[in-house]
N, C-alpha and C positions, 0 to 999 in steps of 0.2 A: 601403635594403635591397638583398641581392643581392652582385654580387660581382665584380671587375672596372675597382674604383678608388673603391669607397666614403670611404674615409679621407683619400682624397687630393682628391676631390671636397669632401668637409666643410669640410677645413679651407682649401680653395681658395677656394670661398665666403664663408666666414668673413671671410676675410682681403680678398676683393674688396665684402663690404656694411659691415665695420670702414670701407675706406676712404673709402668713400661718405656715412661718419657715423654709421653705424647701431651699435649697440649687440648686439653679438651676443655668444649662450650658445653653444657646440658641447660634447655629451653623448652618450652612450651606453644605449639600454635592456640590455644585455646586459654585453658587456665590450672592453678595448679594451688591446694590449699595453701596457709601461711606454715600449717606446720611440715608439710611434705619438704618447703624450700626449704626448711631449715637442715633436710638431712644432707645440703651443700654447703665442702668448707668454708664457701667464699661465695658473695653476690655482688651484681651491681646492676642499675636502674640502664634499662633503655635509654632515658635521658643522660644520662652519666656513664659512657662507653669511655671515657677517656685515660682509666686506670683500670680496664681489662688488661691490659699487658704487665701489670707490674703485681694483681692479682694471680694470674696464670703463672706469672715468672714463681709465685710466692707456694702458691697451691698446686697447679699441675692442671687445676679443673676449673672453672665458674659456671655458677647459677648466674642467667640474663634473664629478668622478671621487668615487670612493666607495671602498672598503676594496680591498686586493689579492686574488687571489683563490689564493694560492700557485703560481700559472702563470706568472707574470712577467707579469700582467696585472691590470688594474683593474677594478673593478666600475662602475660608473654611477649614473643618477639613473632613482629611478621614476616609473609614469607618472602617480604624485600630485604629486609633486617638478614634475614639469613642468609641469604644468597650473597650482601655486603661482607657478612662477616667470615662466610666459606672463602673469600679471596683475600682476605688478608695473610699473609705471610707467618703470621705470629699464630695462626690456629692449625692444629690437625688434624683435628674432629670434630665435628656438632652432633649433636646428641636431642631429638626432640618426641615431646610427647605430644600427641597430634589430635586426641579426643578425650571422651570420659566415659566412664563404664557405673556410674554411681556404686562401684566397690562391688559389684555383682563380677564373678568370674567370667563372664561367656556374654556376648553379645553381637548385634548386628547392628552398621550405622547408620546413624539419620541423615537425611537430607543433604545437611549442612556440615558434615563431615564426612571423613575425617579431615583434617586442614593441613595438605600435608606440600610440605613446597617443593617447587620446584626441582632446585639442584638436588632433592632425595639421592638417593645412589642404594641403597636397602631399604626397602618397606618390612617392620617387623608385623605383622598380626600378632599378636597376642592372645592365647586363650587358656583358663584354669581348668586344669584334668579333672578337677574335685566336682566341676558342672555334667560329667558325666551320669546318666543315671538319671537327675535331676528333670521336673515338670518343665517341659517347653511355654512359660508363662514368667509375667512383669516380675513375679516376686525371685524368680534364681536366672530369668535371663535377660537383660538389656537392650529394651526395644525387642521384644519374643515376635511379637505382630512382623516385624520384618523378616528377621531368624526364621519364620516359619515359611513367610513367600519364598524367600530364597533356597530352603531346602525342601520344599515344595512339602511337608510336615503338617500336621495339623498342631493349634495350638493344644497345647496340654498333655503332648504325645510325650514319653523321654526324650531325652537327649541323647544318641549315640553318636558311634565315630562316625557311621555314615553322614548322621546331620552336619557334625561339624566339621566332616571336611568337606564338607559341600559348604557349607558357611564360609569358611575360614581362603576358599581356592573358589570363591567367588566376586566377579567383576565389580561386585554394587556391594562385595560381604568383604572379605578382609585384602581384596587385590583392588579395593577402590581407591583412585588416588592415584593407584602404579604408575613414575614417570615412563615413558618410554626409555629403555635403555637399563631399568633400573631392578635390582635382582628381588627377587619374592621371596621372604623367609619366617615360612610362621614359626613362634616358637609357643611350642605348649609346657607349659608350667605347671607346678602341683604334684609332680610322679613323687609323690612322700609317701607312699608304699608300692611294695612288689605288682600289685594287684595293678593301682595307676600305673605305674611305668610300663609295665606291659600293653594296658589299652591307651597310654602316648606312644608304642612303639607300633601296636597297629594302626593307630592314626596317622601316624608317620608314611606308614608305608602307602594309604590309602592317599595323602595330598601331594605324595612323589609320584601317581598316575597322574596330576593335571599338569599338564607342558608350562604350562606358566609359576610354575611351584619351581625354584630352584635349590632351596636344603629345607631339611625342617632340623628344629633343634628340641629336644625332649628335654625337661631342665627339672631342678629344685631348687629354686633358689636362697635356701636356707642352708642349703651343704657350701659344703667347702671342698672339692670345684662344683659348681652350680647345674654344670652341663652333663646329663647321666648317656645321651646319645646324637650322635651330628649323622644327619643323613645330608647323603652330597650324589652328585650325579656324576657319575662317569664316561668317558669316548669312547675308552677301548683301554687295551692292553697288547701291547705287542710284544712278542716272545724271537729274538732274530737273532741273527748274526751268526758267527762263526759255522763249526765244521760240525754240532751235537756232540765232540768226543767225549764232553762227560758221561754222553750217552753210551757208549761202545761205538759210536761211528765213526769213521777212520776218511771216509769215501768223501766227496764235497753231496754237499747237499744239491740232488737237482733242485733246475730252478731257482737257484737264492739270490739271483739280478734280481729275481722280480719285486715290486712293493707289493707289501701284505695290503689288501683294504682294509680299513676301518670304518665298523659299523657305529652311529653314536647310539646310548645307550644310558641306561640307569643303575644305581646300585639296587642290590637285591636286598641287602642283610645292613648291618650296623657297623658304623664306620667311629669309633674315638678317639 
C-alpha cells in the first residue's frame, strides 16, 4: 500500500522469490492499469483459475486480474479469492497491491482503503523519499487533506521525516488494515542520492520509535540489489559460557549458574 513504487516493488519481488523457487501469486485488491499487468510473465482471469498450476509450473509467478474496469485498467482478486488461494498447496506466496497513489509518491488513505485481506502476514507502507521537501498539498501528496489530520501539519507546510513517519506508523495512515498478528514494514523508496538515503535512514530510525513498526526497509529500486538498509529489532545479546580464558581468566567465573536476564530492545544503527 501507499505510493512511491508499489508495482514496481511487487513485481520485483515476485520475480526475485520466482527465482529462488518459490511459487508466487502477484494480485490486486483494487485495480491495477492494463499496462502495469503486462510487466507479468504470465496471467490468468479470476473466472479461469484452472491452469494456474501449469502457469506457475511454467513461470515461477502469475498475474490473477479480473474484469476491466472501462479505465484501461483491471480489476483484481478478492479478499475471499485470496484466502482460497493462500491454502492451496501449489502456492508459496501471494503478492498484493492493496490501493492507488494516482503516481504521486506519498500519501494518506481514504476511507475505503486500503483493501487489504485478511490472511496478510506483512503490511508493506510504501513511501517515495523524493516527496521529501515537497508542499503538504493535492498536487505532490495523495489525499494531503488527510496526511495533514494525521500528522496533525498544516496543509501546504513541507513534508519532513517527522510528518511522514507519523503518516506512515500511523493507525488510519500506513498501519491501516494491520491484521492482528501481522508484522508492520514500511519501506521507503527513492534513496537515488547520498542526500535521500541519508534522510530514509533518519526516517528509519524515527518509525523504529513506534512499537507497532517492526523493520523498515530503505530501498532503490532501480539498483541492483534494491535494498541500501534493513532496520530490524532486536532482544538482546548474550555473551556466556565458559571460564573468559581468552581473557587471561584461569579462576571459574562467580556466579555463572546464574541466567543472564534479557532486556527486549531495538537496533540502534543499520543492519544489511
Amino acid at each position: 500500500m501507499g505510493g512511491g513504487g508499489k508495482t514496481t516493488s511487487l513485481f520485483g519481488l515476485a520475480a526475485e522469490l520466482s527465482a529462488a523457487g518459490m511459487r508466487v501469486i502477484t494480485t490486486t485488491t483494487t485495480h491495477i492499469s492494463k499496462d502495469q499487468a503486462g510487466f507479468a510473465p504470465a496471467s490468468v482471469s479470476v473466472d479461469d483459475l484452472a491452469s494456474l498450476s501449469a502457469k506457475l509450473d511454467a513461470h515461477g509467478q502469475c498475474l490473477i486480474i479480473g474484469a476491466p474496469d472501462g479505465k484501461g485498467r483491471v480489476f483484481g482478486a478478492t479478499s475471499d479469492l485470496i484466502a482460497a488461494l493462500k491454502a492451496r498447496p501449489d502456492v508459496d506466496v501471494i503478492l498484493v497491491e492493496a490501493d492507488g497513489s494516482r503516481s504521486l509518491p506519498f500519501k494518506a488513505p481514504g476511507h475505503h482503503e486500503p483493501v487489504v485481506p485478511e490472511t496478510t502476514t506483512i503490511l508493506v507502507p510504501i513511501a517515495g523519499l523524493n516527496a521529501l521537501g515537497v508542499p503538504l498539498d493535492e498536487s505532490h501528496v495523495h489525499r494531503a487533506d488527510i496526511a495533514a489530520r494525521l500528522a496533525q501539519a498544516p496543509l501546504g507546510s513541507p513534508v519532513t521525516t517527522d510528518l511522514m513517519a507519523r503518516v506512515l506508523s500511523h493507525p488510519e495512515g500506513g498501519a491501516k488494515g494491520l491484521p492482528e498478528g501481522a508484522r508492520l514494514v514500511p519501506l521507503l523508496n527513492k534513496a537515488d542520492t547520498e542526500e535521500l538515503a541519508r534522510q530514509g535512514n533518519e526516517l528509519a530510525e524515527k518509525l523504529m520509535a513506534h512499537g507497532r513498526v517492526d523493520a523498515v526497509l530503505v530501498s532503490c529500486l532501480l539498483r541492483n540489489p534494491p535494498i541500501l538498509q534493513a532496520w530490524t529489532r532486536v532482544g538482546g545479546m548474550i555473551h556466556a559460557a565458559g571460564q573468559a580464558a581468552r581473557f587471561g581468566a584461569v579462576d571459574p567465573v562467580p556466579h555463572a549458574d546464574r541466567v543472564p536476564e534479557v532486556h527486549p530492545g531495538r537496533s540502534t544503527g543499520q543492519e544489511g
